[in-house]
Structures are given as structure tokens and as C-alpha cells.
VOTOR-854376 format. One record per residue (C-alpha): x, y, z; residue number from 1; residue in three letters. Coordinates in nm, 4 decimals, always signed. Layout:
<nodes>
xx, yy, zz, resi, resn
X, Y, Z, NUM, ALA $
...
</nodes>
This chain:
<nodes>
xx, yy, zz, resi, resn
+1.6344, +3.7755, -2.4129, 1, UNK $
+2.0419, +3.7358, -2.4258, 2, UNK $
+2.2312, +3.4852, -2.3680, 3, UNK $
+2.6265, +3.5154, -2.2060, 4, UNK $
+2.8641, +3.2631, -2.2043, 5, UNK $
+3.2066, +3.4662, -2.1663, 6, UNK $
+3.5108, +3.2482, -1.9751, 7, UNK $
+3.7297, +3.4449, -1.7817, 8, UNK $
+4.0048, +3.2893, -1.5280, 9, UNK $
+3.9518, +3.2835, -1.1197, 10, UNK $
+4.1328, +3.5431, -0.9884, 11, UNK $
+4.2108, +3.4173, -0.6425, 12, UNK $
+4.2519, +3.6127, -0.3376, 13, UNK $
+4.4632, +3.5881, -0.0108, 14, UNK $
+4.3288, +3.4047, +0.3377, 15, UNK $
+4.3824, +3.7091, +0.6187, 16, UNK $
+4.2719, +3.4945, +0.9317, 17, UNK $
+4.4518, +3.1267, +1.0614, 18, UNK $
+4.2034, +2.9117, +1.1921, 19, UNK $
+4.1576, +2.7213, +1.5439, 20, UNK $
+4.3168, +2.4607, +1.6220, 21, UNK $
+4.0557, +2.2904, +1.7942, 22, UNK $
+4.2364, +2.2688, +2.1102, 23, UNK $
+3.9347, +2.2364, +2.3920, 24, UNK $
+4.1925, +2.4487, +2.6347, 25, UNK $
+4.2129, +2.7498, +2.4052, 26, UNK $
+4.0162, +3.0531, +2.4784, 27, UNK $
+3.6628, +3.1009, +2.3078, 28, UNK $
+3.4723, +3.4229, +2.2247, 29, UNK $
+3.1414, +3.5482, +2.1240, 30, UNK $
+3.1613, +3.8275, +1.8068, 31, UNK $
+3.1801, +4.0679, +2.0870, 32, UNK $
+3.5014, +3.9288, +2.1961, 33, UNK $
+3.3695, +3.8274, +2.5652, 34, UNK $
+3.6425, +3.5195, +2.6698, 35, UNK $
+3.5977, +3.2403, +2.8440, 36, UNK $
+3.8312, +2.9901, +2.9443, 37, UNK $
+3.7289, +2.7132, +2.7431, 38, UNK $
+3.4194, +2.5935, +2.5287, 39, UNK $
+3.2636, +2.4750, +2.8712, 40, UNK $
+3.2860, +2.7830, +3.0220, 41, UNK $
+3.0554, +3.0453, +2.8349, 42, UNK $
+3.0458, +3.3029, +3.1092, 43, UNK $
+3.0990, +3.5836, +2.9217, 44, UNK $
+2.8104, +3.5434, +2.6838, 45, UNK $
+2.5557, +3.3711, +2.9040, 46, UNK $
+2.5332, +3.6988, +3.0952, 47, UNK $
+2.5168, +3.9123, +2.7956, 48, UNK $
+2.2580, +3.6969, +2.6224, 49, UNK $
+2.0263, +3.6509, +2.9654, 50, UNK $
+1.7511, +3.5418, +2.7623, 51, UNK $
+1.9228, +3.2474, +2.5872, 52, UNK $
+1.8885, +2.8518, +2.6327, 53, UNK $
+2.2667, +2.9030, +2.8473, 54, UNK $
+2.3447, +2.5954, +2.6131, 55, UNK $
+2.6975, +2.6802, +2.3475, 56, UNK $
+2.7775, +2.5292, +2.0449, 57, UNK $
+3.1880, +2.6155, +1.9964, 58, UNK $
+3.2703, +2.6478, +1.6135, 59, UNK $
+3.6217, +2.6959, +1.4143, 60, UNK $
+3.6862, +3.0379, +1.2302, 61, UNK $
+3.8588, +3.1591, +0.9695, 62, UNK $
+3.8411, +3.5037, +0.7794, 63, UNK $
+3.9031, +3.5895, +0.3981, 64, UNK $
+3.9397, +3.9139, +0.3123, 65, UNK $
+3.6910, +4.0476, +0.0400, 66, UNK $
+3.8366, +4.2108, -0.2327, 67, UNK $
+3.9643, +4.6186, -0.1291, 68, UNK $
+3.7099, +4.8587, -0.1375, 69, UNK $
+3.4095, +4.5782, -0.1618, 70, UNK $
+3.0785, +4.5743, +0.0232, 71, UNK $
+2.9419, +4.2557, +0.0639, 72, UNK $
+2.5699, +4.1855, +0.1145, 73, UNK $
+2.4534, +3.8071, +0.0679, 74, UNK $
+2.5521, +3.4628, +0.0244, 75, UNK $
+2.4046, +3.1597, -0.0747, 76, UNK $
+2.5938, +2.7623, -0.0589, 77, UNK $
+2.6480, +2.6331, -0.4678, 78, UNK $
+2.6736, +2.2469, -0.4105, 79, UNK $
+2.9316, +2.0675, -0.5658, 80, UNK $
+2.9972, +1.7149, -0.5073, 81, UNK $
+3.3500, +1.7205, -0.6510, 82, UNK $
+3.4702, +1.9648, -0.4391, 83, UNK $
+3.7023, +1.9352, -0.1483, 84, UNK $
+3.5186, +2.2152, +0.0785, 85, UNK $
+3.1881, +2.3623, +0.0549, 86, UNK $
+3.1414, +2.5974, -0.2299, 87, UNK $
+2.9946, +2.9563, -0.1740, 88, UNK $
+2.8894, +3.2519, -0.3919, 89, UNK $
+2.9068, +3.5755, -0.2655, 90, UNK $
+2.7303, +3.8939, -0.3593, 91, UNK $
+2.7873, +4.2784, -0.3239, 92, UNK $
+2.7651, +4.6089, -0.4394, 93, UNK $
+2.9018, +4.7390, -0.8054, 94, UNK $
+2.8314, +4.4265, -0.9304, 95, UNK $
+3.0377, +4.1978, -0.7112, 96, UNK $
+2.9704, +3.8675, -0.7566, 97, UNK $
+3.2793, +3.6296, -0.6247, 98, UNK $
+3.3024, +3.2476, -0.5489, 99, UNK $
+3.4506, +3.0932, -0.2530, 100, UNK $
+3.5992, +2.7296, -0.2112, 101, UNK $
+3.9352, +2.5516, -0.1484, 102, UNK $
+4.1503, +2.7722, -0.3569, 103, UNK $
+3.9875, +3.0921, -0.1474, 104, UNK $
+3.8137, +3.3953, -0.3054, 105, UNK $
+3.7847, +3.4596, -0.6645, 106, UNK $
+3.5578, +3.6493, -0.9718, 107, UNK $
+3.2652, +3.4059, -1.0666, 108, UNK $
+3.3368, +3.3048, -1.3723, 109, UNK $
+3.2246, +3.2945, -1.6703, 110, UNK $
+3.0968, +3.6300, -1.5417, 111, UNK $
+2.7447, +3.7427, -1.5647, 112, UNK $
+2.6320, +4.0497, -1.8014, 113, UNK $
+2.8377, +4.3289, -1.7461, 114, UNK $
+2.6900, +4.5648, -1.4440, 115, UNK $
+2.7908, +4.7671, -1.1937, 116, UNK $
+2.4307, +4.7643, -1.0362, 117, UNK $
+2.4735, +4.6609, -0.6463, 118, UNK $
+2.3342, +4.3059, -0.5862, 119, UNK $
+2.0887, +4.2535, -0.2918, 120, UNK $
+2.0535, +3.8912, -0.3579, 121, UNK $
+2.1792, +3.5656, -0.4532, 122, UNK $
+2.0167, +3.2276, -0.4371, 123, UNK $
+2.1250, +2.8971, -0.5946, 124, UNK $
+1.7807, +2.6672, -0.6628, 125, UNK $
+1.8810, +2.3457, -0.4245, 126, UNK $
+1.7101, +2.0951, -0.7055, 127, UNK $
+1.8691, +2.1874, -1.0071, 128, UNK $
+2.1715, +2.4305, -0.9364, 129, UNK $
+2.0806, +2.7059, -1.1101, 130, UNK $
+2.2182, +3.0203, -0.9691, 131, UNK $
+1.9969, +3.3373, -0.9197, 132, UNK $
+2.1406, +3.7114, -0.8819, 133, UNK $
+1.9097, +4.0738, -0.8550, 134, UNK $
+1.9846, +4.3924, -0.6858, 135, UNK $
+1.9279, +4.7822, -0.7751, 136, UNK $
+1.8311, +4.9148, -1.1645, 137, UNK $
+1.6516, +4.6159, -1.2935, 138, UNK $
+1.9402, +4.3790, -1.2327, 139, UNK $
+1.8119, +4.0133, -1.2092, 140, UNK $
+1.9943, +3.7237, -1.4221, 141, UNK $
+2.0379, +3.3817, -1.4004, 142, UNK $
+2.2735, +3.1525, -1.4512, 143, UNK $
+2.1776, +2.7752, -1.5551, 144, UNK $
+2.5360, +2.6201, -1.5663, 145, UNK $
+2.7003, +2.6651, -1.8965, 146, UNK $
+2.4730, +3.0097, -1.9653, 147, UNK $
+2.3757, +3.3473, -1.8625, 148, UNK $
+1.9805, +3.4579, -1.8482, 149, UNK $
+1.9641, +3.8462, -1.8768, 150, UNK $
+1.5966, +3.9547, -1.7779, 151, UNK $
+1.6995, +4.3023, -1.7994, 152, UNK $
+1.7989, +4.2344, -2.2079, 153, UNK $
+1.4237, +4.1679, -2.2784, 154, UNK $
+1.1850, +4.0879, -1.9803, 155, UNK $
+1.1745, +4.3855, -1.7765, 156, UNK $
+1.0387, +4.7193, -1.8776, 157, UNK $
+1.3556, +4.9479, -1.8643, 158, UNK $
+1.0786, +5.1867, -1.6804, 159, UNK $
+1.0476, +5.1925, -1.3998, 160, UNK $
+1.3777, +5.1156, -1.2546, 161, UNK $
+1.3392, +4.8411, -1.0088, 162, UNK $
+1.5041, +4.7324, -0.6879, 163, UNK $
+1.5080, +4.3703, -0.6038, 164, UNK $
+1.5657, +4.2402, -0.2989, 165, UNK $
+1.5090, +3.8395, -0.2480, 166, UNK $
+1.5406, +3.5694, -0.4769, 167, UNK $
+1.2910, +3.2661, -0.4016, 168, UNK $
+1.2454, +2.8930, -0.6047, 169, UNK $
+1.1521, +2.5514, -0.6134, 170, UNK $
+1.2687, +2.4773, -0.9473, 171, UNK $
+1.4896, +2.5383, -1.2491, 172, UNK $
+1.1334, +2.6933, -1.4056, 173, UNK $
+1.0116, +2.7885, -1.0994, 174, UNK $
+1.1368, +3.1591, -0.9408, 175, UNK $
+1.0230, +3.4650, -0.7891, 176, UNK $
+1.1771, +3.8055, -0.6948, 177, UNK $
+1.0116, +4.0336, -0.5220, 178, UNK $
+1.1900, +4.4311, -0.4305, 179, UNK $
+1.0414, +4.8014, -0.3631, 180, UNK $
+0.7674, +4.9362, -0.4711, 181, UNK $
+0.5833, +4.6477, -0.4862, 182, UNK $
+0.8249, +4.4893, -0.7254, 183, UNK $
+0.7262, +4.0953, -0.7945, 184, UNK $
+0.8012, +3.8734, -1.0895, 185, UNK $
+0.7662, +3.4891, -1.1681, 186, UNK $
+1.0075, +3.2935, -1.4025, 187, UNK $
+0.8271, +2.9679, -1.5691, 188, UNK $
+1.1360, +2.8408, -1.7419, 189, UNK $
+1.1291, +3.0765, -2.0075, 190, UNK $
+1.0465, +3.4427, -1.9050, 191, UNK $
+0.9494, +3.6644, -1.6223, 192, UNK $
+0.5884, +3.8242, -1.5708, 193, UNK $
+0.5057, +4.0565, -1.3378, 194, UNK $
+0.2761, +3.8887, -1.0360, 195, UNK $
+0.0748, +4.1004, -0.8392, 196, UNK $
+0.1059, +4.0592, -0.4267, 197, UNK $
-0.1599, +4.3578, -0.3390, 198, UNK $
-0.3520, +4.2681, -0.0297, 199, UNK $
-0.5257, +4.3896, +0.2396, 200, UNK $
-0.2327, +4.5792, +0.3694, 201, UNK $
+0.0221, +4.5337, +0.0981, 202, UNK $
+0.0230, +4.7542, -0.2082, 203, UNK $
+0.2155, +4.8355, -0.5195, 204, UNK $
+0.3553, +5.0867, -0.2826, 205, UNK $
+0.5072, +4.8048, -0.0135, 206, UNK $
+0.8381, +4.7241, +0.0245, 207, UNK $
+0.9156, +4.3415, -0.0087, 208, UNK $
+1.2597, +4.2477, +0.1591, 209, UNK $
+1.2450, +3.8799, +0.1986, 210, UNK $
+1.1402, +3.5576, -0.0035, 211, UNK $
+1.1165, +3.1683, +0.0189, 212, UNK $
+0.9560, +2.8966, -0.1869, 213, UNK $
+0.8088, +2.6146, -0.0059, 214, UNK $
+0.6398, +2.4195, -0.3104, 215, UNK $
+0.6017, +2.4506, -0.6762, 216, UNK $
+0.3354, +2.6529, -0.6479, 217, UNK $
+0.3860, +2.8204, -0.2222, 218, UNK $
+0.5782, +3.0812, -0.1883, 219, UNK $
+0.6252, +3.3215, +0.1131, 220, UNK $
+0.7353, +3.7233, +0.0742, 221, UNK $
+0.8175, +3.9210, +0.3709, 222, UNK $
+0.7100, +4.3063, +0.3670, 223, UNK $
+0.7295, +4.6636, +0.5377, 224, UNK $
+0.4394, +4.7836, +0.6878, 225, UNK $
+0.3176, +5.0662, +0.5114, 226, UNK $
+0.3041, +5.4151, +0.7394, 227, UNK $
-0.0602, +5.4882, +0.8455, 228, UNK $
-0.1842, +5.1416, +0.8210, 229, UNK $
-0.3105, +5.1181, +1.1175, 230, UNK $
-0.6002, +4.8596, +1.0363, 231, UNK $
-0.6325, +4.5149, +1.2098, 232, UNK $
-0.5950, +4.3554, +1.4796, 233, UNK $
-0.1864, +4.4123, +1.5738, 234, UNK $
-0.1946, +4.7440, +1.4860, 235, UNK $
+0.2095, +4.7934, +1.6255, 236, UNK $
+0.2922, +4.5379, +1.4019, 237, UNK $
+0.5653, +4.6856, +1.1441, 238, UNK $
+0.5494, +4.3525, +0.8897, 239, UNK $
+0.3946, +4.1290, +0.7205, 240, UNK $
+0.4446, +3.7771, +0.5560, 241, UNK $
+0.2461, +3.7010, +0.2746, 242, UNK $
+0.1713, +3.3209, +0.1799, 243, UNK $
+0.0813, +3.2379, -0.1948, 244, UNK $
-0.0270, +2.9279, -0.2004, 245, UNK $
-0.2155, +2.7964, -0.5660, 246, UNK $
-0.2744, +3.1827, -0.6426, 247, UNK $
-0.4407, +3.2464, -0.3512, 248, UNK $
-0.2783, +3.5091, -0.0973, 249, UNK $
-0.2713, +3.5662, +0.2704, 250, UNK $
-0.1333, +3.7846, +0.5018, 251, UNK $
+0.0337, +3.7437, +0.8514, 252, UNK $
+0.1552, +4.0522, +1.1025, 253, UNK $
+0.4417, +4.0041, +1.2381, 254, UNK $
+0.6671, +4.2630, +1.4721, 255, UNK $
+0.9201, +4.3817, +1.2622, 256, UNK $
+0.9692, +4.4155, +0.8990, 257, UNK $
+1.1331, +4.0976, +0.7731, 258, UNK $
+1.4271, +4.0871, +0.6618, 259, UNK $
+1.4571, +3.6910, +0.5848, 260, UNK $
+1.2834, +3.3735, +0.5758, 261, UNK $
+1.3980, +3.0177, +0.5502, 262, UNK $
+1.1934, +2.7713, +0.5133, 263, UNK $
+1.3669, +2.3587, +0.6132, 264, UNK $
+1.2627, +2.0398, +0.4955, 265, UNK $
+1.0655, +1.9679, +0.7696, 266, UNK $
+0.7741, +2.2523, +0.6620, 267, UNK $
+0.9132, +2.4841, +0.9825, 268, UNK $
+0.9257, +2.8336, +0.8353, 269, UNK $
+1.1134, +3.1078, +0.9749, 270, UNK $
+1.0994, +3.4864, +0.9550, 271, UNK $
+1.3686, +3.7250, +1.1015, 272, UNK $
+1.4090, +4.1019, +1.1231, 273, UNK $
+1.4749, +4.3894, +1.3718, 274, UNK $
+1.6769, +4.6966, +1.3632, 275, UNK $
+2.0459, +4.7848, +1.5705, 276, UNK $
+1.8171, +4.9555, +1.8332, 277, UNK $
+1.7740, +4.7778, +2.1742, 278, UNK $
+1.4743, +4.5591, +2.1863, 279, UNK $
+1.4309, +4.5431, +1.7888, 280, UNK $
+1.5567, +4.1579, +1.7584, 281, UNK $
+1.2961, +3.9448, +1.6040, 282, UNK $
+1.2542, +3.6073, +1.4314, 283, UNK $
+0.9489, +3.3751, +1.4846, 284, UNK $
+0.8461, +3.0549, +1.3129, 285, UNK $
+0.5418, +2.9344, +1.1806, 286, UNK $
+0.2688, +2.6755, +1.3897, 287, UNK $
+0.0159, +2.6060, +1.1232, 288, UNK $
-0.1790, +2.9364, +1.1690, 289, UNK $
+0.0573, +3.2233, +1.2387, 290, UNK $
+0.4301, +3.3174, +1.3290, 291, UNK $
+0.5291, +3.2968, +1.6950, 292, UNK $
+0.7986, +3.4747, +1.8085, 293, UNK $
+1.0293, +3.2847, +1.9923, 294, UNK $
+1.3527, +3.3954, +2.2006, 295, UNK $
+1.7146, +3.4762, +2.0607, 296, UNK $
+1.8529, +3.5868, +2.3969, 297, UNK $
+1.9431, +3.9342, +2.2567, 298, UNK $
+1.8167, +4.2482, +2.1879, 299, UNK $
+1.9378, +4.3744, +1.8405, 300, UNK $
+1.7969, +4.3116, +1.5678, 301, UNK $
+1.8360, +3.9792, +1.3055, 302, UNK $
+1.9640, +4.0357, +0.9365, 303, UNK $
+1.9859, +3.6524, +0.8061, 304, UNK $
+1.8439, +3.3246, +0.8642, 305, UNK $
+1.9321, +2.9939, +0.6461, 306, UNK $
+1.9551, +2.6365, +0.7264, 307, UNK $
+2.0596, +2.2691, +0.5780, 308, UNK $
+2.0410, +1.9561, +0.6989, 309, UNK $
+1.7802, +2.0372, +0.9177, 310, UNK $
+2.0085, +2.2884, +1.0899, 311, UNK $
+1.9194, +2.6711, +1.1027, 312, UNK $
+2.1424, +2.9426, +1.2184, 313, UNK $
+2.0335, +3.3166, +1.2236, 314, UNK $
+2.2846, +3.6451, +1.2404, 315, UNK $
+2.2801, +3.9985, +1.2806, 316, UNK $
+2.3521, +4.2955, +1.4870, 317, UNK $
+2.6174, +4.2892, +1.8000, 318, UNK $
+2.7310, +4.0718, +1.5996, 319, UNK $
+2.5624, +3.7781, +1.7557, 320, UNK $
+2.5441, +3.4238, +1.5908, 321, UNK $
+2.2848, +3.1704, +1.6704, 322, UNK $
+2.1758, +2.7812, +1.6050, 323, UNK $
+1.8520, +2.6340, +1.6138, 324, UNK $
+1.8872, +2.2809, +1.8088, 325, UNK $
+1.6253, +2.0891, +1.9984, 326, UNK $
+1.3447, +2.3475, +1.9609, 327, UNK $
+1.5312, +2.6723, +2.1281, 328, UNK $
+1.8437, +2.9287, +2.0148, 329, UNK $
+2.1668, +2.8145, +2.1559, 330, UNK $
+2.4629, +3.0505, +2.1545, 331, UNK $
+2.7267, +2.9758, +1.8756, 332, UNK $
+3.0855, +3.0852, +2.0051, 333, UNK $
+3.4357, +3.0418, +1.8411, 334, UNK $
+3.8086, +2.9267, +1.9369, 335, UNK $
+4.0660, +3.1989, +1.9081, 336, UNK $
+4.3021, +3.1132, +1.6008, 337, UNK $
+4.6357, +2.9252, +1.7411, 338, UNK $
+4.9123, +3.1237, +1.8851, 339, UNK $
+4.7006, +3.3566, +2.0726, 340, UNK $
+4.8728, +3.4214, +2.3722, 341, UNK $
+4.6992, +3.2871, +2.6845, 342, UNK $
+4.4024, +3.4545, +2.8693, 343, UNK $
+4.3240, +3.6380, +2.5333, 344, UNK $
+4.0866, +3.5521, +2.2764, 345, UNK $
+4.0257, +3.6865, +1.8828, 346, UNK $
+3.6862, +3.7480, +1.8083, 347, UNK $
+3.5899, +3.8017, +1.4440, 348, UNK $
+3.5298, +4.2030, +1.5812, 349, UNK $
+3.2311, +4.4275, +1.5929, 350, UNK $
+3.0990, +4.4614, +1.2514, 351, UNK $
+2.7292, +4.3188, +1.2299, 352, UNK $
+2.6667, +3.9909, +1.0738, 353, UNK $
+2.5057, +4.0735, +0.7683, 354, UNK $
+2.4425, +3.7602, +0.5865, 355, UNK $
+2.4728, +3.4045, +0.5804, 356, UNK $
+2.5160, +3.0682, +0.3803, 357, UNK $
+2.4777, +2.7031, +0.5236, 358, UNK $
+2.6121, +2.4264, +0.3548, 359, UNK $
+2.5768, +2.1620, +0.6494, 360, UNK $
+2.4982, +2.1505, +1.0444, 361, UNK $
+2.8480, +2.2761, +1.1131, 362, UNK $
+2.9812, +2.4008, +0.7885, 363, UNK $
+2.8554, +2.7753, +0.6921, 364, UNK $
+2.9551, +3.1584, +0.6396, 365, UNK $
+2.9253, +3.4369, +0.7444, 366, UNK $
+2.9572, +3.7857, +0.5914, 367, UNK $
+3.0694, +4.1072, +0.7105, 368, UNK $
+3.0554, +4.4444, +0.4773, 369, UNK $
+3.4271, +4.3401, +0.4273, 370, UNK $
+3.5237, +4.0170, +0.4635, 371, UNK $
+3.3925, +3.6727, +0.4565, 372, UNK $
+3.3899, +3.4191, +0.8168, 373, UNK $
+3.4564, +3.0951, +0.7623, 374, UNK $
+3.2927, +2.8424, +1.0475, 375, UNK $
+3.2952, +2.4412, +1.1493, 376, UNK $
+3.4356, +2.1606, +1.0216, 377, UNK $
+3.5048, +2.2804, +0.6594, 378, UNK $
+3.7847, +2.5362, +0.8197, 379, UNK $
+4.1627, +2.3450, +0.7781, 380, UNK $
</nodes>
């Protein structure tokens, strides 16, 4: 075990986007950059999204530039109370790990321990704060606050190199990360052990993309099908979630391998996946017995899904942003920044929606593999 507690200063970066003014008149576009007239008039992506509720929800934008020659990949909200926006951390490959808040874009700091493994995932514990990170070459740290965890220093077997790819908790001493190959570990508040999530169809040989804690002792892992299971009952499924609930395990098919779950206060858990092929969008929620699928009004597939205050949005390919209100998807659209010259609109471009992070029911961000979106009230 090692502990890091190195201060460096915030190095912050430049704001590349204005925001909206709010102006109801301005023009509005989906990410495809579709216009419509104004945030009552949705024509453009009603048509394109035939299968959604036809309801809009118009948001504020704003982009920051990530810093040059970054790749970004997740992002989760880091309360703070003192703050004077909502506070993100953002996560990437070589080792990026960057904060954003009122002063804009800048190096986490004190930093964690020095890597240039690619991070697949960040997660900040909502009870206690405590910020998770893991990616590629048995990179998975923690950091509580004042310290740095390093599981790689003692914890981890340096063979075989793992990949991790979701971060779950419900608890300072209460954490699981899950990656390829089967990869699955448990932190109690002082180590991690290796957990074993073998089932039916899931073996050491699975990959596990997605993760979410719904009690001290519940926690739900998304995984690949393996090739040549054909076994069961939904034998085109290409996914499974698997519940562990008080060390027992079960397993739920679901159509495409997931590539997040969010779980809300309210017990509604959600699973998303899909691939940039037509047809391939996917995200269900859970009724008590299994995951129903229920419709996003496009066809590509979903990368994220996240959620607070008993708000969930979802992203992915297209790009395409959604909200969960009132039991169905409703399109989420944004006002052109001010100054854009009439009948025109500024969409934030065709780069899928990779991640998000939701700090409130219209407050959240959005990444690209370049640059960070800004949306709602939080935006100046």
C-alpha cells in the first residue's frame, strides 16, 4: 500500500464556446445541427427521432476545450457545497485526469500516482466524496480527500495486467471494479480482493463494461456475451447484467452488451448499450424481474447513462442527447450561442457523445473525445 499526497497548482485552461443567451427567439439544434425556429418548434428532430415522445426539453451550451492532443473518456459530478458552479472530474487516456468548475479546466490536483495508463473510469462515492479512478495496466487508485490510495503499489498482482472498466460504491469502504477478462475486485475500507462473478454464462473469460451499487451489499455489473453461448432462453441476446445481492448472483439477458448502468434513488435501474450501426440503440430499465427495453427514438447505439435528483439523461452515437421525464425519453435540444446570425444554428457538431456527468435536473456534461459540453442552468 502507498500513500500520495503531492500539491501541485491548477493549471487552468481557456473556454472555446460562448454560451446562449437564453433568448426563446434564437434558433435551437439537435447535436446533428437540424434548426428550428425556436424551442417550440422541434421540427427538425421530431422527424429524425420518429420514435420519440415529440416532447423537447431546450438546454444552454457551452464548450471547453480539453487539453491538445487529449482523449477524453468519462466523467463523474465531485460535489462541493462551496462552490459557485457544479464541480466535475474528467478522465482520459495517458493518464488524464482534469477538474472542471468556475475557473474552467485544470490538472487535478494534488495529482494521483504518476501514470500514463489510459483511464476508463471515474466515479466519486455520493456519501462520502471519495473519488475513484481505473483504466488499462492495473491502474485503479483512490483518492479520500487529503490522500492518494495506490492499489497497484500493493493490492494487485502485477500479473496479469488488468483492464478496468467501471467503478461502482455505496460507501467510503464499500467499492467494486470490475474490467476484461473477468476482472472484479472489492475494497472494504482497507484493501482490494479479488471477487469472483462466474455464472451461468459469465466466466473469467467475460468482459465486464459497466457497474453500479445499489446497497451496501447490491451491486449490478454489466457484461459481453461470450461468442458461442448460445444457451437459454434469448439466445440473440449479446449481454448480460449480473445482480449481487448478499453474495448471491443472478443473471439477466439483455440485447446489447452494456455499456452503463445508473441506478436513482427511487430503486429504477437502468442499463444502456448499442453500437454506431443502425438499429443497435439500447437502454432498458428494470420492473422487479427483468430489464425492459424501452424507446429512445433513435437508432444508434447509447454510450452513457447517469442521473441526480431524480433526473436521468442518456448519450451516445449521432450524437443524440436524451432526458428521462414522466416515464418516456424526451428529446434534449440546445440554443445556438448569441450572435449567430439569423436562420442559422451551432450545434455542438458530429462527434458522438461519449460520456456524461449530472450534477442536477438541468445542470450536467457532456464529453466528446476532445472537448467537454457544458449544459443548463450552471452555463453563465
Amino acid at each position: 500500500m502507498r500513500h500520495f499526497a503531492l500539491l501541485l497548482p491548477s493549471i487552468a485552461l481557456f473556454v472555446a464556446a460562448a454560451c446562449s443567451s437564453g433568448d426563446s427567439g434564437a434558433p435551437t439544434s439537435d447535436a446533428t445541427g437540424e434548426t428550428a425556429t425556436s424551442p417550440s418548434d422541434a421540427t427538425g428532430a421530431a422527424q429524425a427521432d420518429s420514435g420519440d415522445t415529440g416532447s423537447t426539453k431546450v438546454l444552454q451550451w457551452k464548450a471547453v476545450a480539453a487539453p491538445s492532443g487529449a482523449t477524453l473518456r468519462r466523467a463523474a459530478a465531485w460535489p462541493d457545497p462551496t462552490a459557485k458552479a457544479p464541480r466535475y472530474v474528467i478522465a482520459g487516456d495517458a493518464g488524464l485526469l482534469e477538474v472542471l468548475d468556475e475557473a474552467g479546466l485544470g490538472k487535478f490536483t494534488p495529482p494521483p500516482p504518476e501514470s500514463e495508463a489510459d483511464l476508463r473510469a471515474v466515479h466519486v462515492d455520493p456519501a462520502s466524496g471519495t473519488l475513484f479512478i481505473a483504466g488499462k495496466t492495473n491502474r485503479l487508485a483512490h483518492f479520500s480527500g487529503t490522500d492518494w490510495y495506490d492499489a497497484a503499489a500493493g493490492d494487485l498482482p502485477p500479473s496479469p495486467s488488468q483492464t478496468f472498466n467501471a467503478i461502482a460504491s455505496s460507501g467510503a469502504d464499500r467499492a467494486w471494479v470490475v474490467g476484461d477478462q473477468g476482472a472484479a475486485w472489492r475494497w472494504d475500507g482497507m484493501s482490494w480482493t479479488h471477487f469472483d462473478v462466474a455464472g451461468a454464462h459469465v466466466t473469467a473469460a467475460s468482459n465486464l463494461g459497466a457497474a453500479w451499487a445499489t446497497g451496501p451489499d447490491e451491486v449490478w455489473i454489466g457484461a459481453a456475451r461470450l461468442p458461442g453461448d448460445a444457451t437459454g432462453t434469448a439466445k440473440d441476446a449479446k449481454g448480460i447484467v449480473i445482480r449481487i445481492k448478499a453474495g448471491k448472483s443472478e443473471e439477466f439477458f439483455v440485447k446489447q452488451a452494456p455499456s452503463a448502468l445508473f441506478a436513482g434513488p427511487d430503486g429504477a435501474v437502468f442499463v444502456v448499450g448499442g453500437t454506431p450501426e443502425a438499429k443497435a440503440a439500447f437502454v432498458a430499465r428494470w420492473n422487479g424481474a427483468g430489464f425492459v427495453a424501452t424507446d429512445l427514438g433513435f437508432e444508434q447505439g447509447v454510450l452513457d447513462v447517469g442521473g441526480a435528483d431524480n433526473t436521468v439523461f442518456s448519450c451516445g452515437y449521432g450524437p443524440r442527447l436524451r432526458r428521462f421525464n414522466a416515464g418516456k425519453w424526451e428529446i434534449v435540444k440546445v440554443e445556438s450561442p448569441p450572435g449567430t446570425p439569423a436562420g442559422r444554428s451551432v450545434s455542438p457538431g458530429s462527434e458522438p457523445f461519449v460520456a456524461l456527468a449530472v450534477h442536477g435536473a438541468e445542470e450536467l456534461v457532456v464529453l466528446q473525445a476532445t472537448r467537454v459540453l457544458r449544459y443548463g442552468v450552471q452555463v453563465p
